[in-house]
C-alpha positions in Angstrom: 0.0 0.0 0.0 1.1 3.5 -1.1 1.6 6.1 1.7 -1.1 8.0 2.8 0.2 11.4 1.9 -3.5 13.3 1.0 -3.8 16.9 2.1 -6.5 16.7 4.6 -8.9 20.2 5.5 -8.6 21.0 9.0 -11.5 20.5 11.4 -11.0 21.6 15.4 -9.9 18.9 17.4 -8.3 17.0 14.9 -5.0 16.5 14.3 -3.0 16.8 11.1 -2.9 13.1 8.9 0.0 10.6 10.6 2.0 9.4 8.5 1.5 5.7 8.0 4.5 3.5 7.7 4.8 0.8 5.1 4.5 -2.9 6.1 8.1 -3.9 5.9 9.9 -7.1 8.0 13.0 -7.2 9.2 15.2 -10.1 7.8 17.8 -9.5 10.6 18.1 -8.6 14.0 14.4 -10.2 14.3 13.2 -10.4 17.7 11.0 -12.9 19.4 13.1 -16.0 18.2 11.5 -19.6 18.9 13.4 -19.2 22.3 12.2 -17.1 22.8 14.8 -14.7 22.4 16.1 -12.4 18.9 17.2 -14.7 16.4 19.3 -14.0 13.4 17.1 -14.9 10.0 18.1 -18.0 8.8 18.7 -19.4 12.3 14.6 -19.7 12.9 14.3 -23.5 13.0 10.8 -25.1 12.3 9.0 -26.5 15.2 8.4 -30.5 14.7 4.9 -30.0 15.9 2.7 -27.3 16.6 -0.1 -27.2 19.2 -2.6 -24.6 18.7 -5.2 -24.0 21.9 -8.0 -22.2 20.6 -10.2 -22.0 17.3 -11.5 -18.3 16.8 -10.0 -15.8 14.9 -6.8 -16.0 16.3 -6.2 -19.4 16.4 -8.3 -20.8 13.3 -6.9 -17.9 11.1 -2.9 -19.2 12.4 -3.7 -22.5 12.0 -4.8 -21.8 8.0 -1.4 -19.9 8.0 1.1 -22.3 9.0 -0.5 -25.1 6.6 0.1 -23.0 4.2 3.3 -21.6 5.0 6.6 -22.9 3.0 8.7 -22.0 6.3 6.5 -24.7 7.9 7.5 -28.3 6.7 4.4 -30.2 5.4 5.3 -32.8 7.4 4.9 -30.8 10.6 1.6 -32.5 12.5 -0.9 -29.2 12.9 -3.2 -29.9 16.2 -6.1 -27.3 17.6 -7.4 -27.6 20.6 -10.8 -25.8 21.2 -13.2 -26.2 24.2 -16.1 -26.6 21.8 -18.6 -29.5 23.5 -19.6 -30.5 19.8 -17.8 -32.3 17.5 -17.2 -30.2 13.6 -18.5 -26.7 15.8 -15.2 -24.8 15.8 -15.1 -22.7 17.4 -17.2 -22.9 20.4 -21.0 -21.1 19.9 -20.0 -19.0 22.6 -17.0 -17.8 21.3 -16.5 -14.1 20.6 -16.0 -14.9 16.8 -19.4 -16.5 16.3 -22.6 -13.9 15.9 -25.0 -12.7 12.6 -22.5 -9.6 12.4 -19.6 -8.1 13.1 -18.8 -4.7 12.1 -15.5 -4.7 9.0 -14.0 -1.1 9.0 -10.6 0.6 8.5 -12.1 3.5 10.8 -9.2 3.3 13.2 -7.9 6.7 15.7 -4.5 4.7 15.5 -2.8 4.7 11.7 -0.9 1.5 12.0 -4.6 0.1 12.6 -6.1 1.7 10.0 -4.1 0.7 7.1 -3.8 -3.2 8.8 -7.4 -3.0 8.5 -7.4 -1.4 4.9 -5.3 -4.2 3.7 -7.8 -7.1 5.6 -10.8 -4.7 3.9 -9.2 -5.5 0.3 -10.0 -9.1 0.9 -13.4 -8.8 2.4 -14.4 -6.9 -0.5 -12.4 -8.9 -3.5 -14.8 -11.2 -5.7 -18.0 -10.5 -3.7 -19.7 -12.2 -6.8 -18.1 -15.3 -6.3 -20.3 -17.3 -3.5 -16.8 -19.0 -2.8 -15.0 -16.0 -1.7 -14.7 -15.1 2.2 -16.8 -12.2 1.6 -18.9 -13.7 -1.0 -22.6 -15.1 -0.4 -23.6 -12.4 1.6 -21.4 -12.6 4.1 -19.5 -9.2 3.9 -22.2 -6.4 3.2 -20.8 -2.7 2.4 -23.2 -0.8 4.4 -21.3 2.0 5.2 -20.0 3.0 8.5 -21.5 6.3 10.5 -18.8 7.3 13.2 -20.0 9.6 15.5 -19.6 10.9 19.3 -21.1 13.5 21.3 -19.4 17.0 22.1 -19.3 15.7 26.3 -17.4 18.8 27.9 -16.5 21.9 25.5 -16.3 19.5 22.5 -12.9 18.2 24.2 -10.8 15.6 22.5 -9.0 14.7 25.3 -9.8 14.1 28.9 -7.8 15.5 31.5 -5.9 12.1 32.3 -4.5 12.9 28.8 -6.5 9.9 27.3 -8.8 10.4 24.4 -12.4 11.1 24.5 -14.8 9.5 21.9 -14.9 12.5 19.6 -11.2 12.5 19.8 -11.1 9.1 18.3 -13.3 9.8 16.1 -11.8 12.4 14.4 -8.7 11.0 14.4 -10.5 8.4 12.4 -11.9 10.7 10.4 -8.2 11.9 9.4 -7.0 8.1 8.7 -10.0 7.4 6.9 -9.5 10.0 4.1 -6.2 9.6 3.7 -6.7 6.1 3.3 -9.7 6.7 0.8 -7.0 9.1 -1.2 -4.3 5.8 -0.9 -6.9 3.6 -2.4 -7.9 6.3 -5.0 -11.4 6.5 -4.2 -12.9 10.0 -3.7 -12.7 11.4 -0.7 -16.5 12.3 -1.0 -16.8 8.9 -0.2 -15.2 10.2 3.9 -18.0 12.7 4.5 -18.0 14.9 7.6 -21.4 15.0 9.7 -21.2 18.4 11.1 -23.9 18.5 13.4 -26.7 15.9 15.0 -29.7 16.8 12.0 -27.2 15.7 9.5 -26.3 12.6 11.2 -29.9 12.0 11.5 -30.7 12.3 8.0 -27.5 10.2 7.1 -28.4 7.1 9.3 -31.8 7.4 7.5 -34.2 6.9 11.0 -34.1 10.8 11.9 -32.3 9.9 15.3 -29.9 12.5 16.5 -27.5 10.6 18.4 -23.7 12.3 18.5 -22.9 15.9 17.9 -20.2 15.4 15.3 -19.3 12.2 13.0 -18.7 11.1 9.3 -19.8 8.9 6.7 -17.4 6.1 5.8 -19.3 4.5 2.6 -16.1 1.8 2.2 -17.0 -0.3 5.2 -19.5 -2.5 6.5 -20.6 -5.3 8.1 -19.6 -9.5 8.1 -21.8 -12.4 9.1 -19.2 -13.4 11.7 -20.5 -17.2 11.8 -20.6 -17.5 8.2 -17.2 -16.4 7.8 -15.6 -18.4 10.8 -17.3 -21.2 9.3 -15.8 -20.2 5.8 -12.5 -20.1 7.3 -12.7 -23.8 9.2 -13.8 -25.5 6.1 -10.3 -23.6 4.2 -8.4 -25.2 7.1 -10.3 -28.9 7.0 -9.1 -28.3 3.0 -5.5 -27.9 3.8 -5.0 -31.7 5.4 -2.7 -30.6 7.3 -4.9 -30.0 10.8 -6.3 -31.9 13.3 -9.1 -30.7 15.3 -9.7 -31.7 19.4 -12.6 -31.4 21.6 -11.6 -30.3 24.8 -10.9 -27.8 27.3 -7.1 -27.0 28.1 -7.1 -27.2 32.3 -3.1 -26.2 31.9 0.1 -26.0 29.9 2.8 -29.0 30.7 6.4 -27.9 31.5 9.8 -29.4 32.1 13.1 -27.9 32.8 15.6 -28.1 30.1 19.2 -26.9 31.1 17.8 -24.6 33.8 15.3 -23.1 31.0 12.0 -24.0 31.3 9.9 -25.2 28.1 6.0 -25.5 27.7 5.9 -29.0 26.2 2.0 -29.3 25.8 -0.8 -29.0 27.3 -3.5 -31.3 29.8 -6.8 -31.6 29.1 -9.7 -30.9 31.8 -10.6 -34.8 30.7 -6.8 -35.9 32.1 -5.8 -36.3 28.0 -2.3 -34.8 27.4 -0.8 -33.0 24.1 2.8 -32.7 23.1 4.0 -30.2 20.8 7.2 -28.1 20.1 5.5 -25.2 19.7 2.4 -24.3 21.7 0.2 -21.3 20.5 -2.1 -20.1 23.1 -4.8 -18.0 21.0 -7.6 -19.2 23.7 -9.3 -15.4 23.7 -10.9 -14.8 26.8 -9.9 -17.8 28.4 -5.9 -17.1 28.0 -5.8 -15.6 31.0 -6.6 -18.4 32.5 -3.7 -20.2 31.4 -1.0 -17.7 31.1 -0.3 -15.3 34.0 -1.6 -11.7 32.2 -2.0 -10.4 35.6 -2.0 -6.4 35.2 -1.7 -6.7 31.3 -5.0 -8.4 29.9 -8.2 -9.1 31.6 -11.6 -10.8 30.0 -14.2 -8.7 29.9 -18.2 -9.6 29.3 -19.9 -6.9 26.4 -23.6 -6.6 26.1 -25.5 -8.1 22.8 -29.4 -7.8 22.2 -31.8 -9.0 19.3 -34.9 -7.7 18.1 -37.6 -9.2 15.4 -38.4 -6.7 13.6 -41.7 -7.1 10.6 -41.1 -7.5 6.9 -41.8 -3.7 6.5 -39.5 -2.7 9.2 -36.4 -5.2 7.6 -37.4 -3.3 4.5 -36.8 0.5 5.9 -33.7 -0.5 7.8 -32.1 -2.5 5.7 -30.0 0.0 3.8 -28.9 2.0 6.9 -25.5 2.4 7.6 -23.9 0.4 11.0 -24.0 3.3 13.2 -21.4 3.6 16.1 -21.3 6.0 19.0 -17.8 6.5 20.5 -19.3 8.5 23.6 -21.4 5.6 24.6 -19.7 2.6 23.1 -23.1 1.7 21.3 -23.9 0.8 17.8 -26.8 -1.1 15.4 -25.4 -3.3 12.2 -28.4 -3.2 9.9 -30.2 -6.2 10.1 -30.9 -9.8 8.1 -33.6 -11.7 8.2 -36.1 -9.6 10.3 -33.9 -9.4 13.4 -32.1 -6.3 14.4 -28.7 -6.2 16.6 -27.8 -3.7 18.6 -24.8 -3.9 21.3 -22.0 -1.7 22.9 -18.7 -2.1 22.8 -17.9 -1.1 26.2 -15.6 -1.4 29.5 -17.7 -4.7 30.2 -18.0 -6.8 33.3 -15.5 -8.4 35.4 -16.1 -12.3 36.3 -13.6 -12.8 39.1 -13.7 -16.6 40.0 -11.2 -18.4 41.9 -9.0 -20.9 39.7 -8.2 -24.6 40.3 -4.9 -24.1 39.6 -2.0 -21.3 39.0 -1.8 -19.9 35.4 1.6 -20.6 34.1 4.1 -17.6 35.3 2.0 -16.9 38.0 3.9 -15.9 41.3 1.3 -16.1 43.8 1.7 -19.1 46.3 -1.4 -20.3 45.3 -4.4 -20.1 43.2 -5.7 -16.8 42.3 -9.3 -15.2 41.6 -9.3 -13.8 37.8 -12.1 -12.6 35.5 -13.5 -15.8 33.6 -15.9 -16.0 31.3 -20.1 -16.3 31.8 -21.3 -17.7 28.8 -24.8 -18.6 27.7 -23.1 -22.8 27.3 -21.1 -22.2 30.7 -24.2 -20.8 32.6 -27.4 -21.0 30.5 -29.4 -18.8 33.1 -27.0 -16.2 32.2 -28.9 -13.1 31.1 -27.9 -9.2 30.7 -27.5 -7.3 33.9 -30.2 -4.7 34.2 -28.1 -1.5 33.8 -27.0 -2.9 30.2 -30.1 -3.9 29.0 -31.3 -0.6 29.9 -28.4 1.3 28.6 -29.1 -0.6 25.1 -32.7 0.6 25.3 -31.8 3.6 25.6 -29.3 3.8 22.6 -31.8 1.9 20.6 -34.3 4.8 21.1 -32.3 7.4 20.0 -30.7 5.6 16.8 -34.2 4.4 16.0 -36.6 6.8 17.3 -39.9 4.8 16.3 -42.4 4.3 18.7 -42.9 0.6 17.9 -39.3 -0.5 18.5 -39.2 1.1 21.3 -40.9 -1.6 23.9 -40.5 -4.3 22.1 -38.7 -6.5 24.0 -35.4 -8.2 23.3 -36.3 -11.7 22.0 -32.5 -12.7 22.7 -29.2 -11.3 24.6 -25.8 -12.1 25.1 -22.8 -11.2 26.8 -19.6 -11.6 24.4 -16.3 -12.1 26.3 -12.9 -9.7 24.9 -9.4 -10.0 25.9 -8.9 -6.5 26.8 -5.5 -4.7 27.3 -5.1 -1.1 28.2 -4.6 0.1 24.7 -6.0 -2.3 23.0 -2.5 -3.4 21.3 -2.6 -7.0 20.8 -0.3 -9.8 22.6 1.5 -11.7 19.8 4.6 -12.7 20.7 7.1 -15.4 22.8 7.2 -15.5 26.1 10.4 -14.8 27.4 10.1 -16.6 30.1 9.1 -20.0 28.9 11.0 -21.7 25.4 7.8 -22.9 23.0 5.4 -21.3 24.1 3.8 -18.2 21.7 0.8 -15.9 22.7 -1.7 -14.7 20.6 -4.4 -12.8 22.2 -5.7 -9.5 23.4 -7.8 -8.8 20.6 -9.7 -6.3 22.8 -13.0 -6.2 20.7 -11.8 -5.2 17.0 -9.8 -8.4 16.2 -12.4 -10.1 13.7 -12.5 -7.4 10.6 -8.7 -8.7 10.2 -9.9 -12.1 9.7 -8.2 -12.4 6.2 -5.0 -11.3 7.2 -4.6 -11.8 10.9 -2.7 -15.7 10.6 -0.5 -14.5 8.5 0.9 -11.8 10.6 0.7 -14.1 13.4 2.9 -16.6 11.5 5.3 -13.5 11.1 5.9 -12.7 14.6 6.3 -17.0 15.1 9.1 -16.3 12.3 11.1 -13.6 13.9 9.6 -11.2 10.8 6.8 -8.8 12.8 6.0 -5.8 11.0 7.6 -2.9 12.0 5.0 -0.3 13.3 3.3 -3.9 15.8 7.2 -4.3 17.4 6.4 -2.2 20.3 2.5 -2.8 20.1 2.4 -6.4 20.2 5.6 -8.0 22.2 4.5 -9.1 25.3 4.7 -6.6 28.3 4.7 -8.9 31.0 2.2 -9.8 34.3 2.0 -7.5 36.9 3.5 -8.5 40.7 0.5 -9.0 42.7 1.6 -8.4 46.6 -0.6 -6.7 49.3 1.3 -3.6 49.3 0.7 -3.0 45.7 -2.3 -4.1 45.5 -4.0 -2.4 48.7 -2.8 0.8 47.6 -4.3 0.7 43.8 -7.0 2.8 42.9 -10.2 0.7 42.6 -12.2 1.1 39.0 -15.5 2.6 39.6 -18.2 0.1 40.7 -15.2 -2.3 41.7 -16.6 -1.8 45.6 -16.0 -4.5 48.1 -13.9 -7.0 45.9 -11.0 -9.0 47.3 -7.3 -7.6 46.7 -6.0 -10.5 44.7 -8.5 -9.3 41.7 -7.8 -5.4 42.0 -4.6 -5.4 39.2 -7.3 -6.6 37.1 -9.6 -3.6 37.8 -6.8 -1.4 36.6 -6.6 -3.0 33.4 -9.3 -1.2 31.2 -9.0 -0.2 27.6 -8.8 3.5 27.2 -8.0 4.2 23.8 -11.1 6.5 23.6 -13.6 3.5 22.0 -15.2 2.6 25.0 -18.3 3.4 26.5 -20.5 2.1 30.2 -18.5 2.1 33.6 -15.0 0.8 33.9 -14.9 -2.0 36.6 -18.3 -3.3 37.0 -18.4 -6.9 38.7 -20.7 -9.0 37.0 -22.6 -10.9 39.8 -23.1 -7.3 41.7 -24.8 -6.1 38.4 -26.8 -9.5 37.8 -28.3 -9.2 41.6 -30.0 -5.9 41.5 -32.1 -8.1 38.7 -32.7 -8.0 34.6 -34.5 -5.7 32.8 -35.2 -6.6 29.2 
């Protein structure tokens, strides 16, 4: 891709187009080396087997990857491991990978982002005709995008902790966005600046007024997120070269080499063991659970809600764009099939739960209490605390301000689990701590629109060869020392009243990159008990 070198017109609060560096790898001098440690090119040696935990994007998209990389001998066994109760279902149905639709934009405050998500577009857009393609068959529909956010105090941009507000990301986006438009030669009247909360009611098409100030991205859209996971498992079944497992990983397998320790597999919750030279842990919200990311990545539960809507209803919203409000955190994907979506993309709930064991790395003398996921197959009771339900009835009433939506109840809900980190910078990367054993996680909510490219760049960084602008974003940073000192003295999230010690390094994890919207640490089973509210 070209750089993005566009003269862009100058709007308040937004700042002058980054420059956004080309994709390059670095043959030499590479840095996380199978050892973990920087390796030389030509000194990488190949893994005689590779054991991959986890099927969603990360993992599923890696797997198709190595099978089809030369660097990989095609003799190398290829095994995935996915906690998925039924057998051909990968990934789980709770996964966060597997729903009607996931928003596919290159609408990123961050320009790295944004053209890494311009090149993954190309492919969800190329041969759309072809019912073959990923984005063929009506799983990738260009929509457009509406990326908006409220004015808050004095139209500020950022917040006085020096992190960005929601109209500060957006119009960073907005910047990214044209010059990315200008890159890919397409006019930049397809980037069109909302300039007030009438014209972003007229653009959504449902006269709701919902943000102050957004734009008009017409080169994005939405994916059926199932539909394409599925598309992608069949491309992997097609290689040969992968074998797929039922079962949940209870803990990675170690031994001591030469006063080094190696991750040598991984036991199943069934007692079944797996050996591998190389274990991938791409396990999303349930990594933490097996890798110490105390401090650095926490899993967090986001609020989903469904709608039926009537034939003439499907009919009038059909052609909206997906709106998305970065004060709030919510958004609505036009909808398929007479059922309307509408969720928010938010600081989410904390499920702090004691472990059976120690994640690996983990310091504490014995087992600690982390945020684990809730799902509707781990706890089928599980529902949508009242203050989200509530908070997506009220969104819903001001992006579709018709009287009869605005009862009518939620037929369906969910809570999807991320992998957050503080920035929202991805983990891909050795551990330094432990030979054979690669991370792949932290996807923090905006990992699936790279779908198409994601595996490879994860095969990259397993190579030595990560791109340039991700060697500081996605190397691993490490667990965070949990002692009572520290801890005690570590200013609690808000709503994170009355919860033990050993959980409050995860309360300080929260992704502030200016995307998010709710209350940053809200415990799950406090919210649940003051009852639902659909």
């Amino acid at each position: 891709m070209a750089h993005l070198i566009c003269p862009i017109p100058a709007v308040p609060g937004a700042r002058e187009a980054p420059a956004i560096p080309d994709v390059s790898f670095v043959p030499k001098n590479a840095t996380a080396a199978a050892d973990g440690q920087a390796e030389q090119a030509g000194e990488y040696k190949a893994p005689r087997s590779i054991l991959i935990i986890g099927s969603g994007v990360f993992g599923l998209s890696t797997a198709y990857s190595l099978a089809r990389r030369p660097e990989i001998p095609s003799d190398t066994p290829i095994t995935i491991i996915d906690r998925s109760p039924e057998p051909d279902v990968f990934p789980a149905r709770d996964a966060a990978s597997i729903d009607s639709s996931r928003i596919i934009r290159a609408d990123y405050a961050d320009s790295a982002y944004a053209e890494l998500a311009g090149e993954a577009h190309t492919h969800w857009r190329r041969d759309n005709d072809d019912p073959t393609s990923l984005g063929g068959d009506g799983r990738y529909n260009e929509s457009g995008l509406l990326l908006a956010a409220e004015n808050g105090v004095d139209g500020a941009t950022v917040r006085p902790d020096g992190h960005p507000t929601g109209l500060g990301y957006t119009k960073r986006s907005w910047v990214n966005a044209l010059a990315l438009a200008h890159a890919d030669g397409r006019s930049l009247e397809t980037v069109r600046a909302m300039l007030s909360p009438f014209a972003i009611g007229k653009a959504t098409g449902t006269g709701g007024e919902w943000a102050d100030w957004g734009y008009l991205n017409t080169a994005a859209g939405w994916a059926d997120a199932t539909r394409s996971m599925r598309w992608l498992y069949d491309r992997v079944v097609e290689t040969g070269r992968v074998t797929f497992v039922n079962g949940t990983a209870g803990a990675l397998e170690t031994q001591t080499e030469k006063h080094e320790q190696r991750v040598t597999g991984a036991r199943l919750s069934d007692g079944r063991s797996f050996s591998a030279d190389l274990v991938i842990v791409a396990a999303g919200a349930w990594t933490p659970t097996l890798v110490d990311l105390a401090g650095t990545a926490v899993a967090t539960g986001q609020c989903l809600a469904y709608l039926r809507l009537t034939d003439e209803e499907q009919a009038k919203l059909a052609k909206i764009p997906v709106c998305l409000n970065l004060t709030d955190g919510c958004f609505v994907i036009p909808p398929r099939d007479n059922v309307l979506k509408i969720a928010r993309h938010s600081y989410g709930y904390l499920n702090p739960q004691p472990l059976s064991h120690k994640p690996l790395g983990s310091s504490s003398p014995t087992a600690r209490v982390i945020s684990q996921p809730q799902t509707h197959i781990t706890d089928p009771s599980t529902t949508l605390p009242a203050e989200g339900a509530s908070d997506l009835r009220r969104a819903l009433r001001r992006m579709i301000p018709w009287p009869e939506l605005a009862e009518r109840p939620f037929f369906e809900t969910r809570l999807c689990w991320y992998t957050d980190t503080a920035t929202g910078d991805w983990i891909i990367d050795y551990h330094p701590s432990y030979k054979g054993l690669f991370i792949a996680t932290g996807g923090s909510g905006h990992g699936f629109k790279f779908l198409p490219i994601l595996g490879d760049k994860v095969v990259d960084c397993v190579l030595g060869k990560c791109p340039t602008q991700f060697r500081e974003k996605w190397k691993w940073k490490g667990s965070v020392e949990i002692n009572g000192n520290a801890t005690r003295t570590m200013k609690r999230a808000e709503g994170g009243e009355g919860v033990d010690d050993d959980i409050a390094v995860e309360l300080a994890v929260a992704t502030e990159d200016g995307s998010r919207g709710g209350k940053p640490g809200l415990i799950l089973r406090n919210e649940l008990a003051k009852g639902a509210k659909l």
